[in-house]
C-alpha positions as CSV (number, residue, x, y, z in Angstrom):
1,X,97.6,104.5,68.4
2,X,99.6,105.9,65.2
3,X,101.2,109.5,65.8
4,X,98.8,110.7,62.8
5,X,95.9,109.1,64.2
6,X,92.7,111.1,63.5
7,X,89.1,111.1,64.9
8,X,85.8,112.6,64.2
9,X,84.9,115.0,67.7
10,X,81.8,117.0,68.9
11,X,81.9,119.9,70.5
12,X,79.6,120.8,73.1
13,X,78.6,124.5,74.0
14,X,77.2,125.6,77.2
15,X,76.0,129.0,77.5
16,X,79.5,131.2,77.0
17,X,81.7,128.6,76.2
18,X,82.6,126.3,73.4
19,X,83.7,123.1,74.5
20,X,85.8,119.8,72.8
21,X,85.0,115.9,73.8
22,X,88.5,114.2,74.1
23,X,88.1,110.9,73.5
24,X,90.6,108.7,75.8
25,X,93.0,107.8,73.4
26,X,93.9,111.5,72.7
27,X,93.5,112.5,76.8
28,X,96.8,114.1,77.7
29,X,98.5,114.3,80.9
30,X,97.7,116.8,83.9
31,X,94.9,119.3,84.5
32,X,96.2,122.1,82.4
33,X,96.5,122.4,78.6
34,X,98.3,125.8,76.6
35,X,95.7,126.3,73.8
36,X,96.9,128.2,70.8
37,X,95.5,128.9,67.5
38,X,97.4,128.8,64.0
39,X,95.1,129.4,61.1
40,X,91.9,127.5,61.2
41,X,93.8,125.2,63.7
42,X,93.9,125.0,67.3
43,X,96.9,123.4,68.7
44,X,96.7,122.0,72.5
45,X,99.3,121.0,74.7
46,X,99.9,119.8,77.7
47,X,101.4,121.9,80.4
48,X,104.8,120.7,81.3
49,X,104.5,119.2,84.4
50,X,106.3,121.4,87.7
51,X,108.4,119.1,89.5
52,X,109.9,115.4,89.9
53,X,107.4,114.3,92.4
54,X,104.9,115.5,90.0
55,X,105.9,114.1,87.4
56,X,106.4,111.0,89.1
57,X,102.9,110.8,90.2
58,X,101.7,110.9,86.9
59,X,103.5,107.9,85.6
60,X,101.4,105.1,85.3
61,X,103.3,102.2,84.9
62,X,106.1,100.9,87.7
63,X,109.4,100.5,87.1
64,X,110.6,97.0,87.6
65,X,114.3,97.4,86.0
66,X,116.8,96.8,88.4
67,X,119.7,99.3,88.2
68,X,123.5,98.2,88.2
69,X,125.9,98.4,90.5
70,X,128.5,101.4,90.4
71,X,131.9,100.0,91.1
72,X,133.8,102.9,91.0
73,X,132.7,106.3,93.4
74,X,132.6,109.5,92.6
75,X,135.6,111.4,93.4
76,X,136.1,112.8,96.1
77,X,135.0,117.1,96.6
78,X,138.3,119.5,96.6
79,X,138.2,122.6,97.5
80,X,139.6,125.2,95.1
């Protein structure tokens, strides 16, 4: 899907709210969303996610790279 993509939505109301249909290709990541309006537009992001097992978690692919050898160590801590 292009970055400018665009798609026709409905929006379902139940008795206080308003609500939007997100059709899979737009879902976003998480449970949590910052909703802002500019103009006649809303803007809605996703909440950045907490920590690196979280975000971890919501990576959907595995990693199959392998990572190189480190020849040379870190140097040693000095005290100062």
């Amino acid at each position: 899907m292009s970055a400018n993509a665009t798609r026709r939505v409905r929006f379902v109301r139940n008795r206080y709210n308003q609500m939007l249909r997100i059709p899979r290709e737009f879902e976003l990541p998480g449970e949590e969303a910052i909703l802002r309006k500019e103009g006649n537009r809303l803007i809605v992001e996703p909440v950045g996610l907490g920590s690196l097992a979280e975000l971890m978690k919501s990576w959907t692919e595995s990693i199959e790279e392998e990572f190189p050898k480190i020849d040379d160590l870190p140097a040693e801590p000095v005290e100062i």
